[in-house]
C-alpha positions as CSV (number, residue, x, y, z in Angstrom):
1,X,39.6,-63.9,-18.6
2,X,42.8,-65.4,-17.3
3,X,45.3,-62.9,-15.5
4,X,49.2,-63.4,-15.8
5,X,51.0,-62.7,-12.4
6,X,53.2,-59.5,-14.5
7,X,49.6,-58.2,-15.1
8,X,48.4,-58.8,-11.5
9,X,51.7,-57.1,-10.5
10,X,51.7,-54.2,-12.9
11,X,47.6,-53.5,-11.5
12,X,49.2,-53.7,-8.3
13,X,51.5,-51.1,-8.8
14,X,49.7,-48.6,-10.3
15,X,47.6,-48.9,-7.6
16,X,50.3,-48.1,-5.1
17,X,51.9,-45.2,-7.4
18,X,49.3,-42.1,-5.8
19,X,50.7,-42.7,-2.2
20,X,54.5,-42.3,-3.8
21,X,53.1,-39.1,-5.9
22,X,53.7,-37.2,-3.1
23,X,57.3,-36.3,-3.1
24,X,58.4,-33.8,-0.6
25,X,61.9,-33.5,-1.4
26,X,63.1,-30.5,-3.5
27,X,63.5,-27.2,-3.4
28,X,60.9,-25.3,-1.5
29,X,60.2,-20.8,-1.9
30,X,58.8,-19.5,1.2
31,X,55.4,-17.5,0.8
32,X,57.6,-14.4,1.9
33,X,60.1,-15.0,-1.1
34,X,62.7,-14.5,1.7
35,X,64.2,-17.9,1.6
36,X,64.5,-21.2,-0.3
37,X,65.0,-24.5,1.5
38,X,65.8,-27.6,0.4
39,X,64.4,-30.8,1.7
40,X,66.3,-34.3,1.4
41,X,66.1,-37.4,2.6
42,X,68.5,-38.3,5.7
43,X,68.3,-41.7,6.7
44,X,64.5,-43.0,7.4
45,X,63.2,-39.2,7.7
46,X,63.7,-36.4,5.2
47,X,65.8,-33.3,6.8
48,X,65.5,-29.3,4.9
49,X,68.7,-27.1,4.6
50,X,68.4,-23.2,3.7
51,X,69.8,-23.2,0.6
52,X,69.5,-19.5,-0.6
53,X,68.3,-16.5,0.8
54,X,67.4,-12.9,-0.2
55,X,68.9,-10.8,2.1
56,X,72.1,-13.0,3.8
57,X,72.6,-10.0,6.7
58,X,69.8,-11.9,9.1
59,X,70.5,-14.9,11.8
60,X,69.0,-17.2,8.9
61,X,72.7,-18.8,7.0
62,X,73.1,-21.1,3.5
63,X,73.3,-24.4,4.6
64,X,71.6,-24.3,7.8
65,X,69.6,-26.7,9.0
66,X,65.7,-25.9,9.7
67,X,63.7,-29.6,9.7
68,X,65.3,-32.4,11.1
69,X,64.1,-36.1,11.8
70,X,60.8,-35.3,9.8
71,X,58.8,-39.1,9.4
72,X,56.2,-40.0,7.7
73,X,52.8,-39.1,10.0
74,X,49.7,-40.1,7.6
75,X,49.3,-39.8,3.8
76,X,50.9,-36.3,2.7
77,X,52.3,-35.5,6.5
78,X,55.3,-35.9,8.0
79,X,56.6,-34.8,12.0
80,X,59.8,-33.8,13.7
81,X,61.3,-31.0,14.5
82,X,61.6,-27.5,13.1
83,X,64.8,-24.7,13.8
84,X,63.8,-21.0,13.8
85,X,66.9,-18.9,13.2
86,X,65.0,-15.7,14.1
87,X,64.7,-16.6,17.3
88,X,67.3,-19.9,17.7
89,X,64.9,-22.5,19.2
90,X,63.7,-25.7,18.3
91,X,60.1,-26.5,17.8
92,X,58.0,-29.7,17.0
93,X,57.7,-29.7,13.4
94,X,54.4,-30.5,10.7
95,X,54.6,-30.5,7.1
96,X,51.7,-31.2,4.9
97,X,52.0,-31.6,1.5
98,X,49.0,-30.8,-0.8
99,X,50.5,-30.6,-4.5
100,X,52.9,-28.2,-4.8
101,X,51.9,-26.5,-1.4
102,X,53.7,-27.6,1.1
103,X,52.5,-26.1,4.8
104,X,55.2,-26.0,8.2
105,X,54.4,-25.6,11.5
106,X,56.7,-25.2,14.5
107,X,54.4,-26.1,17.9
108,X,55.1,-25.6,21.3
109,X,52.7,-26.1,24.0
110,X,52.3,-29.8,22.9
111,X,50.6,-28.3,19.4
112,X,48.7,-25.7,21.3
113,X,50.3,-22.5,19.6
114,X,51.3,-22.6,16.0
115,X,52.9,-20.7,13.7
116,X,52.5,-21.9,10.1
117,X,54.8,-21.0,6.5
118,X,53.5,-21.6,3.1
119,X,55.9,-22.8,0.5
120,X,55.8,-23.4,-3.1
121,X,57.9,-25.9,-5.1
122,X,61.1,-23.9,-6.9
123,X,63.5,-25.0,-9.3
């Protein structure tokens, strides 16, 4: 059987499609139902904004940024740094992205200590 190159490249891409399946960007509910954030690309990494919140009369504020600088860091994981408005420091940031889970860690310590927020994927 004889193969055109539109079929080669058409194989091709489907093969690469499950790697590109896992889109982090969105709108993303906290396991608390506290807060929504919203995660969007910025340049070469992908940066999340808090873009609602259910009780506006905490340090947390609409529009403020959380992740910054996040890059790719393996299939499903991406690295940076992570904002905590509770306390107003800056952390080394995970995220890991299993379907519509999405897990963040803020590290300090060089990954020694960890705190870690669920998400789910919100409209």
């Amino acid at each position: 059987m004889r193969l055109r190159p539109y079929a080669v490249a058409a194989t091709l891409a489907m093969l690469a499609t499950p790697t590109l399946a896992q889109e982090v960007t969105g709108t993303w509910l906290r396991d608390s139902g506290a807060s929504k954030v919203r995660l969007a690309k910025c340049g070469d990494a992908v940066c999340g904004t808090i873009s609602w919140l259910k009780d506006s009369s905490g340090p947390a504020k609409l529009g403020q940024r959380i992740f910054y600088d996040m890059k790719p860091s393996g299939a499903g994981k991406w690295s940076g740094s992570a904002f905590n408005p509770e306390d107003g420091k800056t952390y080394s940031g995970t995220m890991t992205l299993s379907g519509d889970t999405l897990t963040t860690a803020g590290c300090v310590m060089g990954g020694l200590i960890c705190r870690s927020v669920k998400w789910s994927r919100s409209n």
